[in-house]
Backbone as XML, in Angstrom:
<?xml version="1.0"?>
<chain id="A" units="angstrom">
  <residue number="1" name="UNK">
    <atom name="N" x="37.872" y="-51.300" z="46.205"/>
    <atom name="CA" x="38.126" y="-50.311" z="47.226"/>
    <atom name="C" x="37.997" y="-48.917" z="46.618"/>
  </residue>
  <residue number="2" name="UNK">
    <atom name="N" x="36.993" y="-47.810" z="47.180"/>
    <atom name="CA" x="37.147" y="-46.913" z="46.895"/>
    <atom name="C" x="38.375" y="-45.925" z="47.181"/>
  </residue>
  <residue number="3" name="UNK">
    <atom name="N" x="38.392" y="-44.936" z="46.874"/>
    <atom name="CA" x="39.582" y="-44.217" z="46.993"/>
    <atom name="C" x="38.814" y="-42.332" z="46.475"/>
  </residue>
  <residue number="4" name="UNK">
    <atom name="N" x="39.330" y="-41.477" z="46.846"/>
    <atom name="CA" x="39.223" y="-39.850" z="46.366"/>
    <atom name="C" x="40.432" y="-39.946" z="45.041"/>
  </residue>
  <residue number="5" name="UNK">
    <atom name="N" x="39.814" y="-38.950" z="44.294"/>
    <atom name="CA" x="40.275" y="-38.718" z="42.822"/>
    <atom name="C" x="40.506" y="-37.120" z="43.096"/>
  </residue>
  <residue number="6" name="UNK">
    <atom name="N" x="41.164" y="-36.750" z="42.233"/>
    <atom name="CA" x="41.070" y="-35.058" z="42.096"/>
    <atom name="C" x="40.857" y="-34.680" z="40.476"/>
  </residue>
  <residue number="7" name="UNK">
    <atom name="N" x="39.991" y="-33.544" z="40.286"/>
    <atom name="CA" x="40.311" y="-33.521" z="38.813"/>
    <atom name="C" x="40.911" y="-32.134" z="38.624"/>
  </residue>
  <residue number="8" name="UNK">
    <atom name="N" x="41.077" y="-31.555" z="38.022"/>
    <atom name="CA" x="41.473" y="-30.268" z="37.580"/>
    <atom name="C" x="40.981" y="-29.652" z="36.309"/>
  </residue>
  <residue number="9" name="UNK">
    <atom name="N" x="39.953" y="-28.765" z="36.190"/>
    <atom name="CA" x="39.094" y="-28.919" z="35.256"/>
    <atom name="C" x="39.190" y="-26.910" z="35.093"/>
  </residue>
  <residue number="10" name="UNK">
    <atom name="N" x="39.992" y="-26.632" z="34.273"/>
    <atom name="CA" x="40.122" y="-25.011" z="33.937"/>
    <atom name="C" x="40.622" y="-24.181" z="35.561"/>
  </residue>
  <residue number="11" name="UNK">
    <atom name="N" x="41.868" y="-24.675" z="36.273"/>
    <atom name="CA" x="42.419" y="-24.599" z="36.972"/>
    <atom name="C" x="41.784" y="-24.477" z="38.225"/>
  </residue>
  <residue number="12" name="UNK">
    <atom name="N" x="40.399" y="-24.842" z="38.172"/>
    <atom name="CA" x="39.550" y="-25.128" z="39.725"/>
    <atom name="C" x="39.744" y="-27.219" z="40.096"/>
  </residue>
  <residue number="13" name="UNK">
    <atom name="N" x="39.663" y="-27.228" z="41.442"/>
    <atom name="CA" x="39.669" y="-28.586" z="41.637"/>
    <atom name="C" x="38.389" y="-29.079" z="42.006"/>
  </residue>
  <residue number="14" name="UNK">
    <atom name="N" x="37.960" y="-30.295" z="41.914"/>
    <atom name="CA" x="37.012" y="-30.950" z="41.839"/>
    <atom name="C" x="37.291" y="-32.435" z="42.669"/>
  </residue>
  <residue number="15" name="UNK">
    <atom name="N" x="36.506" y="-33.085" z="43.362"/>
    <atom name="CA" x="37.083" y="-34.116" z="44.041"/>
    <atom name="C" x="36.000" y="-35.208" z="43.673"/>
  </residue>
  <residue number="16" name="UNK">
    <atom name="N" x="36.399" y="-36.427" z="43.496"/>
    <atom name="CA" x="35.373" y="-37.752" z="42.854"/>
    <atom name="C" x="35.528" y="-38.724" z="44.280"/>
  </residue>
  <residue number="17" name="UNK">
    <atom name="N" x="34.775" y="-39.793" z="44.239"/>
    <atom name="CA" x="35.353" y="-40.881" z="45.307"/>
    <atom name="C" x="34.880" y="-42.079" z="43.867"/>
  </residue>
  <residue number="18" name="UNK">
    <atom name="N" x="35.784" y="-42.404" z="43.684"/>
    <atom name="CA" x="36.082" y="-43.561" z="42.081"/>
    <atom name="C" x="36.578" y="-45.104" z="42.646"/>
  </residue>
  <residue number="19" name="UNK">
    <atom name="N" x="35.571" y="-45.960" z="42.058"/>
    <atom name="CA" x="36.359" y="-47.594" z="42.343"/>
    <atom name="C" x="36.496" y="-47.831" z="40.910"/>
  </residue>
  <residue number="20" name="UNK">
    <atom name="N" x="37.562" y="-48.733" z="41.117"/>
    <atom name="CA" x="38.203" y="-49.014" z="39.615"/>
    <atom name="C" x="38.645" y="-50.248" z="40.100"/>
  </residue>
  <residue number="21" name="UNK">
    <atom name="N" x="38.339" y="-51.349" z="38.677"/>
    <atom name="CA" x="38.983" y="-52.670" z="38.879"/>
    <atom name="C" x="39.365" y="-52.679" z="37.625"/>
  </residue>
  <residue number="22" name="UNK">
    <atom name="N" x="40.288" y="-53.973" z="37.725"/>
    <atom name="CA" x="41.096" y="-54.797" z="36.611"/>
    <atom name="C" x="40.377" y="-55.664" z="35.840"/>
  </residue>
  <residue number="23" name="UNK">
    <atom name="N" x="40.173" y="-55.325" z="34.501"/>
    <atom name="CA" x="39.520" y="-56.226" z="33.736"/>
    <atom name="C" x="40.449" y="-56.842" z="32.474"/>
  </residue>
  <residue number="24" name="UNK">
    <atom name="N" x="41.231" y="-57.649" z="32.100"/>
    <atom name="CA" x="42.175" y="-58.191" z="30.718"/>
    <atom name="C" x="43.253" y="-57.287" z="31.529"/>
  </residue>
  <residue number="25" name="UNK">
    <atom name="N" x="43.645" y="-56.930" z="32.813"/>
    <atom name="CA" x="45.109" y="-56.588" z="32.748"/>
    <atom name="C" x="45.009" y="-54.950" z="33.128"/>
  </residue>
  <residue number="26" name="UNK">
    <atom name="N" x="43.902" y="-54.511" z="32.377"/>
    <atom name="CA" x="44.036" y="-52.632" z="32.399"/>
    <atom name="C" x="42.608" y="-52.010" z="33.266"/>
  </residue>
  <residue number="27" name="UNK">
    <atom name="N" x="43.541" y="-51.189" z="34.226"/>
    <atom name="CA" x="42.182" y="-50.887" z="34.918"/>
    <atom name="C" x="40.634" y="-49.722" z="34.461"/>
  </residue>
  <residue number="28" name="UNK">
    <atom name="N" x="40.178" y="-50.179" z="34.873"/>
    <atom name="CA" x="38.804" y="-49.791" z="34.327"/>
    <atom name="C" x="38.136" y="-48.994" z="35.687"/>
  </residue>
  <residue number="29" name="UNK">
    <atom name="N" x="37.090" y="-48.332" z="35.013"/>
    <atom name="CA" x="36.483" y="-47.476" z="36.294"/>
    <atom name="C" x="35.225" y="-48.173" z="36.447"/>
  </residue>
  <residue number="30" name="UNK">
    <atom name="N" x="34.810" y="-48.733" z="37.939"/>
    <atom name="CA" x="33.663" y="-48.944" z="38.012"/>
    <atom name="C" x="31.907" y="-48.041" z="38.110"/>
  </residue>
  <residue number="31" name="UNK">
    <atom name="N" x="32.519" y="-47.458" z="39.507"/>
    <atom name="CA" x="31.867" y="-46.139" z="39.154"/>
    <atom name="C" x="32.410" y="-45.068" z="39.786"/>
  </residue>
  <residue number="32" name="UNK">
    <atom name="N" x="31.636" y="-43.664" z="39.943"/>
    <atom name="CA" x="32.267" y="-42.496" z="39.892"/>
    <atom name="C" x="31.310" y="-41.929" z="40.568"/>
  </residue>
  <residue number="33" name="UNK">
    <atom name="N" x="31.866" y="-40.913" z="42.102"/>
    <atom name="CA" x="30.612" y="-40.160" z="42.469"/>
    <atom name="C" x="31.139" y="-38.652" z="42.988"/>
  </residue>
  <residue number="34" name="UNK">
    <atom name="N" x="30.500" y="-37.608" z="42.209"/>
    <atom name="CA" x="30.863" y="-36.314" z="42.431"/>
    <atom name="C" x="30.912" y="-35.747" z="43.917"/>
  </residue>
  <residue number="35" name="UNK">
    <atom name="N" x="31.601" y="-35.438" z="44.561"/>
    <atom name="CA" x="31.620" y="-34.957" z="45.701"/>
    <atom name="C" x="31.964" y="-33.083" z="46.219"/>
  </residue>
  <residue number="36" name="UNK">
    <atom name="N" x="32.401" y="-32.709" z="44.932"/>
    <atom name="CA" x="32.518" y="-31.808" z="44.980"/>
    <atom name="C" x="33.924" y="-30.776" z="45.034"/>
  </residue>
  <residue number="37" name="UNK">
    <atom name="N" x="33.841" y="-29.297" z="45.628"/>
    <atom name="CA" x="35.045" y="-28.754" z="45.435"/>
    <atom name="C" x="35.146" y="-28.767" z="47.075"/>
  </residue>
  <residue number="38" name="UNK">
    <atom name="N" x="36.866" y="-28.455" z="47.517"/>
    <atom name="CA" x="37.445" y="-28.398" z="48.955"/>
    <atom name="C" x="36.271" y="-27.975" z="49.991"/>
  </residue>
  <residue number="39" name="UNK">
    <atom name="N" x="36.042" y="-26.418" z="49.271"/>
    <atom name="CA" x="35.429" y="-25.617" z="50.334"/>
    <atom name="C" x="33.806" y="-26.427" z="50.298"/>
  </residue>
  <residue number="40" name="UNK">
    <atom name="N" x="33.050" y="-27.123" z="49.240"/>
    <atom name="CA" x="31.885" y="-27.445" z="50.088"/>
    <atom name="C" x="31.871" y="-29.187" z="50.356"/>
  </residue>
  <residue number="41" name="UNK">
    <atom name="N" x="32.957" y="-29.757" z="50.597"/>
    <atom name="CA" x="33.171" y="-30.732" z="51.152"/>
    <atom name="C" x="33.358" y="-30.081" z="52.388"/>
  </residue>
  <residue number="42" name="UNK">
    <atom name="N" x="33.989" y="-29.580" z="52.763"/>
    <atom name="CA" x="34.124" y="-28.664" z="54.177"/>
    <atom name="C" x="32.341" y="-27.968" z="55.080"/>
  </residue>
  <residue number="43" name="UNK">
    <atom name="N" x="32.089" y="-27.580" z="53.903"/>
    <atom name="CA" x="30.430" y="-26.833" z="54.413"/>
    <atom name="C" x="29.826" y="-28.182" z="54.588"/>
  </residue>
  <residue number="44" name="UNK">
    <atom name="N" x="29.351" y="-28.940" z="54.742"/>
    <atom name="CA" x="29.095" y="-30.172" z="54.771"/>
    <atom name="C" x="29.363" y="-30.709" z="55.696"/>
  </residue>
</chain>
């Protein structure tokens, strides 16, 4: 299941949409897709 991530990267935010599964117990990232910052998720 995907899900939105946030990162915080030199006090600007950044937003991912990240699936992550369980592999031996500890979760792992499957993959990762840049989506961008607030305002051009919004322009969009």
């Amino acid at each position: 299941m995907a899900h939105l991530y946030k990162k915080i990267i030199k006090g600007r935010t950044y937003w991912y949409l990240r699936e992550t599964h369980r592999v031996d117990g500890k979760v792992k990232l499957k993959w990762q897709k840049y989506l961008g910052t607030a305002d051009s998720i919004l322009a969009k």
